[in-house]
C-alpha positions as CSV (number, residue, x, y, z in Angstrom):
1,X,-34.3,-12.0,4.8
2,X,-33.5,-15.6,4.6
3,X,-33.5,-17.6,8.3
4,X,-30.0,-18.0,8.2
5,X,-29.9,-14.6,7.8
6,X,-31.1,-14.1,11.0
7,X,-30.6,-10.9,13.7
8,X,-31.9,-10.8,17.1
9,X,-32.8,-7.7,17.8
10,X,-33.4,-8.1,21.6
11,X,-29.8,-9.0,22.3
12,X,-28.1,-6.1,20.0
13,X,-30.6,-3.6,22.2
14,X,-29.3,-5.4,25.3
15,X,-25.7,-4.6,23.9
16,X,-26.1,-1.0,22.7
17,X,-27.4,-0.1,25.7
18,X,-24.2,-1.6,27.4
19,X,-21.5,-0.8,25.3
20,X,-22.9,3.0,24.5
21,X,-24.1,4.0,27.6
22,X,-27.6,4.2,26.4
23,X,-30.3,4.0,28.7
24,X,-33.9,4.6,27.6
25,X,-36.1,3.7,25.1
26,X,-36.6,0.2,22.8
27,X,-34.5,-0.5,19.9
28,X,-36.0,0.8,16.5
29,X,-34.3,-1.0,13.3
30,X,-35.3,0.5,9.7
31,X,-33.6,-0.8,6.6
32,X,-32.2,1.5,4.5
33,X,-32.9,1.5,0.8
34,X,-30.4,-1.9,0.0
35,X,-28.2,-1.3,-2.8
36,X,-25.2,-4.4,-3.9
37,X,-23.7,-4.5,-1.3
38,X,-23.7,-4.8,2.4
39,X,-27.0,-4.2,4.3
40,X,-27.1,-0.8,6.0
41,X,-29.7,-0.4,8.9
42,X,-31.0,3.2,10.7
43,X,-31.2,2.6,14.1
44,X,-33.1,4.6,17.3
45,X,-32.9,4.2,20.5
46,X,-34.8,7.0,22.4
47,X,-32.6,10.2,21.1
48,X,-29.9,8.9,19.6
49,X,-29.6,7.6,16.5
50,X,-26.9,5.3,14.6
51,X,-25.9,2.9,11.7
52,X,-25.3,-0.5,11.3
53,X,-23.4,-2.3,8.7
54,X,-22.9,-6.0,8.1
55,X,-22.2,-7.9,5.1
56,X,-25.1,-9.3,2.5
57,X,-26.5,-13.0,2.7
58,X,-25.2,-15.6,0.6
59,X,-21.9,-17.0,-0.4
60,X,-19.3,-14.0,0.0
61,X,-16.2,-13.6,-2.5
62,X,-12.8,-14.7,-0.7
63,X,-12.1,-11.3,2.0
64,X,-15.1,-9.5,1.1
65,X,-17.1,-7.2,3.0
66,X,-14.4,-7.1,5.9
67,X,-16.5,-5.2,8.5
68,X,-13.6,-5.4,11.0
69,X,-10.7,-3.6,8.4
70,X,-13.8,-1.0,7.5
71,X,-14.7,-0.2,11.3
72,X,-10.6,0.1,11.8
73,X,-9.8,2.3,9.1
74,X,-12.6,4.7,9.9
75,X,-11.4,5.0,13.4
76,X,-8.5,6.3,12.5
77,X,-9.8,8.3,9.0
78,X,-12.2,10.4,11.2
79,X,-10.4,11.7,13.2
80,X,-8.5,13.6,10.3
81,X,-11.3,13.6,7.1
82,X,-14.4,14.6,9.1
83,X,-16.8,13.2,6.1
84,X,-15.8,9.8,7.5
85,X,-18.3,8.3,9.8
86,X,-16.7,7.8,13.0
87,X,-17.3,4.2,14.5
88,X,-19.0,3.2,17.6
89,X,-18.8,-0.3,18.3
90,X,-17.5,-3.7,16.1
91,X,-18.5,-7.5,16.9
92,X,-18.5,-10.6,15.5
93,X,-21.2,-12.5,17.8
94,X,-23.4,-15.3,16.4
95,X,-25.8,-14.7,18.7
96,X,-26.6,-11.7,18.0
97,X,-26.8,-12.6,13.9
98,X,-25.0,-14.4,11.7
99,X,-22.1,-12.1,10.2
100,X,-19.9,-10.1,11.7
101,X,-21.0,-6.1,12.3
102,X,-20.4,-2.9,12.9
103,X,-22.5,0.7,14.4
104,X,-21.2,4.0,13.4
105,X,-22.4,7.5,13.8
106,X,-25.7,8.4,11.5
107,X,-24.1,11.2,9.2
108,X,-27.2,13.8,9.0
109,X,-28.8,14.8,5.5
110,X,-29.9,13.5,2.4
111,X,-28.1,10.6,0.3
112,X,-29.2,11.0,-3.8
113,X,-29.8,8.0,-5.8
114,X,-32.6,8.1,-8.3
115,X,-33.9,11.7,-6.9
116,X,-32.6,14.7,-5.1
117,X,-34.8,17.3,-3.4
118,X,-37.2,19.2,-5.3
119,X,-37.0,22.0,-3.4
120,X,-33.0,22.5,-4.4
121,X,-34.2,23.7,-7.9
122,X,-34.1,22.5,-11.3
123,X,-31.3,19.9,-12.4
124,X,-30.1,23.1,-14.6
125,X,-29.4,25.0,-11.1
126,X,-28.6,22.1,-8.8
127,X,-26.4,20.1,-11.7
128,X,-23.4,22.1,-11.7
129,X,-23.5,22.3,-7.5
130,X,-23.9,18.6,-7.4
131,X,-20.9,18.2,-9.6
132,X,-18.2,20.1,-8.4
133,X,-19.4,18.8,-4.4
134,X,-18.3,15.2,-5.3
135,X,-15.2,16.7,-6.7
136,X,-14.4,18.8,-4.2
137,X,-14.9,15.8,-1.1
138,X,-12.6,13.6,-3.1
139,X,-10.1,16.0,-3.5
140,X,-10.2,16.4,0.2
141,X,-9.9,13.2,0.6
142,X,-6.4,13.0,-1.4
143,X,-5.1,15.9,1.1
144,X,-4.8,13.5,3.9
145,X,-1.3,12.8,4.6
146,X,-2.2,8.7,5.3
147,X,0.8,8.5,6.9
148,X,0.6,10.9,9.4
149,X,-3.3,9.6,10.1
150,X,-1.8,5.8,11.3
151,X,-3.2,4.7,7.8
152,X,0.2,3.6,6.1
153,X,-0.5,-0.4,6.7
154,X,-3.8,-0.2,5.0
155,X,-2.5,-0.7,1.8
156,X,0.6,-1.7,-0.5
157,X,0.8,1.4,-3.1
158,X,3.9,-0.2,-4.9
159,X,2.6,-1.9,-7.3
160,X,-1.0,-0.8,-6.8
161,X,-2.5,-0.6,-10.2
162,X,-0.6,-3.6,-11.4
163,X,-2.4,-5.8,-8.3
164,X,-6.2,-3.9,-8.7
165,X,-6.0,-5.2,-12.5
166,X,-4.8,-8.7,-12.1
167,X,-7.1,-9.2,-9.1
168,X,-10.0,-7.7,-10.8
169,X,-9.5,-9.9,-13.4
170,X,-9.2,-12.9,-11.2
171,X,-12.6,-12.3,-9.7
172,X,-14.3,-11.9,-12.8
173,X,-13.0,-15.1,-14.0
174,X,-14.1,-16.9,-10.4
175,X,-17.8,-15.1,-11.3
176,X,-18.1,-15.9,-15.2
177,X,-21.2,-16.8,-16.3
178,X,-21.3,-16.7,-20.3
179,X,-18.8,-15.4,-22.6
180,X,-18.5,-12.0,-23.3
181,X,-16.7,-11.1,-26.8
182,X,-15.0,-7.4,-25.3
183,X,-13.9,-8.9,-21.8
184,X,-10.7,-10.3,-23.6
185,X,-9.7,-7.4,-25.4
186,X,-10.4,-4.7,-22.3
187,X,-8.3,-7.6,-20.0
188,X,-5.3,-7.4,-22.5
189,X,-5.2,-3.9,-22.8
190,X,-5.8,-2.8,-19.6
191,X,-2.7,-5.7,-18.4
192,X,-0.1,-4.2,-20.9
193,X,-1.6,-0.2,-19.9
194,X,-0.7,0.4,-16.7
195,X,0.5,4.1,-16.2
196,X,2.8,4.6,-14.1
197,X,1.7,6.7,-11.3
198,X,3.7,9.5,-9.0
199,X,1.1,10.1,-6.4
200,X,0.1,8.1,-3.6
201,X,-2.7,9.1,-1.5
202,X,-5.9,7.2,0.3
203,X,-8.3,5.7,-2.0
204,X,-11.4,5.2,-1.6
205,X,-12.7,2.6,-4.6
206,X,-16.2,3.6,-4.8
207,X,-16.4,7.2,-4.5
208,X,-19.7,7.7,-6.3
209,X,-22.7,10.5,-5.4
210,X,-24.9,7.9,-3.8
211,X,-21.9,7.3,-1.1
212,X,-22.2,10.9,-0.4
213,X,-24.3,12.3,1.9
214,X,-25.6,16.1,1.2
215,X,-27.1,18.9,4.1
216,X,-30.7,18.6,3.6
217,X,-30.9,22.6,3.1
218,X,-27.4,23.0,1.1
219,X,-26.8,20.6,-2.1
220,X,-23.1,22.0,-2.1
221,X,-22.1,21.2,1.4
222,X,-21.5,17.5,1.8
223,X,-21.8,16.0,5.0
224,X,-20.5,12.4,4.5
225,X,-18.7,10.1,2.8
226,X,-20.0,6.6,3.3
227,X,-19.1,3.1,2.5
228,X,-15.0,2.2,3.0
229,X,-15.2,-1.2,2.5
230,X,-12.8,-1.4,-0.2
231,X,-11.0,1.9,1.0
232,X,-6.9,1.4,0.5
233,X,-3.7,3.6,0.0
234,X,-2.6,3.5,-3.9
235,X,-2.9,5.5,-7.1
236,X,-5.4,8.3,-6.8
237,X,-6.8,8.7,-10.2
238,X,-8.0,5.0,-9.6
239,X,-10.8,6.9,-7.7
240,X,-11.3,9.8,-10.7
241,X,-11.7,6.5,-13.1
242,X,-14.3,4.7,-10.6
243,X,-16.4,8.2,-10.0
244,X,-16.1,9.2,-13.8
245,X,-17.8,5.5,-14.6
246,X,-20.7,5.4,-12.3
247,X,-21.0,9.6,-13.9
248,X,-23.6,8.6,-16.1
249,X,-24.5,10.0,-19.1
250,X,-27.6,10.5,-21.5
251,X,-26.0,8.3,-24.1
252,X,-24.7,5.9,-22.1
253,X,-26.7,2.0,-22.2
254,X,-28.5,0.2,-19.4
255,X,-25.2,-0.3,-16.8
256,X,-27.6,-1.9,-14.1
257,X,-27.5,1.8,-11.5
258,X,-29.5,4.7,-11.2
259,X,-28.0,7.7,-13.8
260,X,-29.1,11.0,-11.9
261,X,-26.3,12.8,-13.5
262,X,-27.5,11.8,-17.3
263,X,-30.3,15.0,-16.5
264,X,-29.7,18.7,-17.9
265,X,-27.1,20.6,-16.1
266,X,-24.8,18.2,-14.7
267,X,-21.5,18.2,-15.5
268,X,-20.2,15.8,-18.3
269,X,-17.5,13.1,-17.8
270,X,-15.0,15.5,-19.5
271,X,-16.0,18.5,-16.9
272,X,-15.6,16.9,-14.2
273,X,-12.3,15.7,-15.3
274,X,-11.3,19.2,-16.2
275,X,-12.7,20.2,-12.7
276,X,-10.6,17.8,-10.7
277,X,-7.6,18.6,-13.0
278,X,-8.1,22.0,-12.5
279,X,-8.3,21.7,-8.3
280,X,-5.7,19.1,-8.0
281,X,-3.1,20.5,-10.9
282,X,-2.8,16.5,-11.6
283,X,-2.0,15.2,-15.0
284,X,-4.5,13.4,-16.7
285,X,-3.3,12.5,-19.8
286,X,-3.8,8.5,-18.6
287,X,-7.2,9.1,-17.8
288,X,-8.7,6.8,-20.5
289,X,-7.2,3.9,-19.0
290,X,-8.6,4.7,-15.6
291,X,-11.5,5.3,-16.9
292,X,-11.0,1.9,-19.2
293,X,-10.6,0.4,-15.5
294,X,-13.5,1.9,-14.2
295,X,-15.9,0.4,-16.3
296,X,-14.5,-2.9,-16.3
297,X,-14.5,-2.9,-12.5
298,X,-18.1,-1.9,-11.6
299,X,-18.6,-5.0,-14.7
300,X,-16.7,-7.0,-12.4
301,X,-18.7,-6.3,-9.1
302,X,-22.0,-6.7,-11.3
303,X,-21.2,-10.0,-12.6
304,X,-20.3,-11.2,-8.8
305,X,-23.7,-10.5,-7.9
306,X,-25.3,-11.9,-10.7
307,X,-23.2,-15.1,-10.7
308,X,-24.4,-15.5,-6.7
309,X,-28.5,-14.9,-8.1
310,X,-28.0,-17.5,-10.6
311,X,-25.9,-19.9,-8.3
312,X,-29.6,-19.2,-5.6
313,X,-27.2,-17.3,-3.2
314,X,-29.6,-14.6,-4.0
315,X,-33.3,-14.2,-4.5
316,X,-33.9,-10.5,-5.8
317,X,-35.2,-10.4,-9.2
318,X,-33.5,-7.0,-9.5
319,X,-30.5,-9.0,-10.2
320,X,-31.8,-11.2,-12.9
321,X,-30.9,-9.0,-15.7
322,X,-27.5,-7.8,-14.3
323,X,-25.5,-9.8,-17.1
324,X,-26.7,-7.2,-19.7
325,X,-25.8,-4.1,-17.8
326,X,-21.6,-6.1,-17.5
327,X,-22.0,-6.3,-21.0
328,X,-23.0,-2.7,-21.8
329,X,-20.2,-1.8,-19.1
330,X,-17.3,-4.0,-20.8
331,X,-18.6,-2.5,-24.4
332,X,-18.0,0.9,-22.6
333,X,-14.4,-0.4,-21.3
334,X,-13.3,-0.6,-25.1
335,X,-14.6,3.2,-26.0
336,X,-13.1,4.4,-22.9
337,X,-10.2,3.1,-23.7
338,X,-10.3,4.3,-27.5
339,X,-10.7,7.6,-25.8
340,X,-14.4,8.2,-26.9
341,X,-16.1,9.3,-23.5
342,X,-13.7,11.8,-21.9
């Protein structure tokens, strides 16, 4: 971590210890495996245990990583979709580091991301249970009447698609780095697309297996949803279009994350679509574009993060080869589109 990055660990104990009622032991800080986004840190203190999330180093897009609108919306989400985390404490305090922050409740089990638990079975056997889990917690996720939950002013759905596309495209114009033959042709189609939805419902925006977390002893019982930065209230197949994207498959090029679902068993992009149709009774006969939209987005957040390791912002050679997983994903974009993955 860089030293502006800086967190003093002495004076977050001091306030935990204040704020939570907790009175024994020394603060114990691990770092959880960082993926693209915010940092995410397990702490301890004595018995208890909890989470801290806080936005990465460097130069941040214009209202990202909004800890405060995250730590808002899950206290009023948990109370009524028990997968969300339910938040403990939010501060913006330089002394204490230099972003703003947030601690939530530690959601108990196992998050997947290159491997799941050997002792669950083969992927033949834990494949299909794996599958229809993420379905299931989105489509639980869709039942929430927003409304009713205090949630109505967290989003704008007139209009919704309309906005995510033009925005999206904005940011990756503010993050280009080299030209990219597809990105014009997936940015025109995708502008003169836009289906017309019926359904409003909470949205999550990045709804993908390593956001979920599983019971240690059960792969088909999740036991949290994590990671609401971008959570909103708009079209719902926006989220079927994001999970089907980061669905990898067998065939599909380097698209810079781990691809546990490319292994025997699990369902395809098409099953799971025919799952979630099937559950839901929705109509997906748009569901190229969203899955068109998909592709292009997680392009999008790729190319922010390169653009901010080639600026300096960011030292992690993971990212240095991040441009060719945006162009395998806006390649993907146009088959998506043409209908060849779903």
């Amino acid at each position: 971590m860089k030293s502006s990055e800086f967190i003093h660990w002495d004076a977050l104990e001091s306030i935990l210890k204040n704020e939570l009622n907790l009175s024994e032991g020394h603060l114990i800080h691990k770092k959880f495996s960082e993926g693209y986004s915010n940092m995410t840190f397990l702490l301890t203190l004595d018995k208890w245990e909890g989470v801290m999330r806080r936005p990465p180093g460097g130069e941040l897009p214009p209202r990202a990583h909004d800890m405060h609108r995250e730590f808002q919306l899950l206290e009023k989400l948990s109370k009524v979709y028990p997968l969300a985390p339910t938040p403990l404490l939010y501060l913006d305090d330089k002394e204490i580091m230099d972003k703003h922050f947030y601690i939530m409740e530690k959601k108990n089990g196992v998050v997947i991301d290159e491997n799941y638990p050997t002792e669950w079975g083969s992927s033949t056997e834990v494949g299909p249970i794996l599958s229809r889990a993420i379905v299931d917690a989105l489509i639980d996720l869709q039942k929430v009447d927003y409304k009713q939950a205090g949630l109505a002013n967290f989003g704008k759905p007139e209009g919704f698609m309309e906005r995510q596309v033009s925005g999206w495209i904005r940011r990756y114009s503010h993050a280009k780095t080299k030209e990219i033959s597809s990105v014009t042709e997936i940015e025109g189609w995708l502008t003169q697309n836009v289906p017309k939805h019926s359904d409003i419902t909470i949205v999550h925006n990045d709804f993908k297996l390593n956001n979920l977390v599983f019971d240690d002893g059960n792969p088909s019982h999740v036991t949290g949803v994590l990671d609401w930065e971008l959570a909103t209230i708009g079209d719902p197949l926006s989220d079927v279009g994001s999970s089907l994207a980061y669905w990898g498959s067998k065939d599909d090029p380097n698209i810079g994350i781990h691809v546990l679902s490319s292994q025997q068993g699990f369902y395809s992009r098409r099953e799971m679509a025919e799952y979630y149709a099937k559950g839901t009774g929705k109509d997906l006969s748009n569901i190229n574009f969203y899955l068109a939209f998909g592709f292009y987005k997680l392009g999008v957040i790729l190319q922010q993060i390169y653009a901010r390791w080639e600026n300096g912002s960011l030292e992690d050679q993971r990212f240095s080869t991040l441009d060719e997983a945006v162009e395998n994903l806006m390649n993907l974009a146009i088959e998506a589109k043409e209908g060849r993955l779903v």
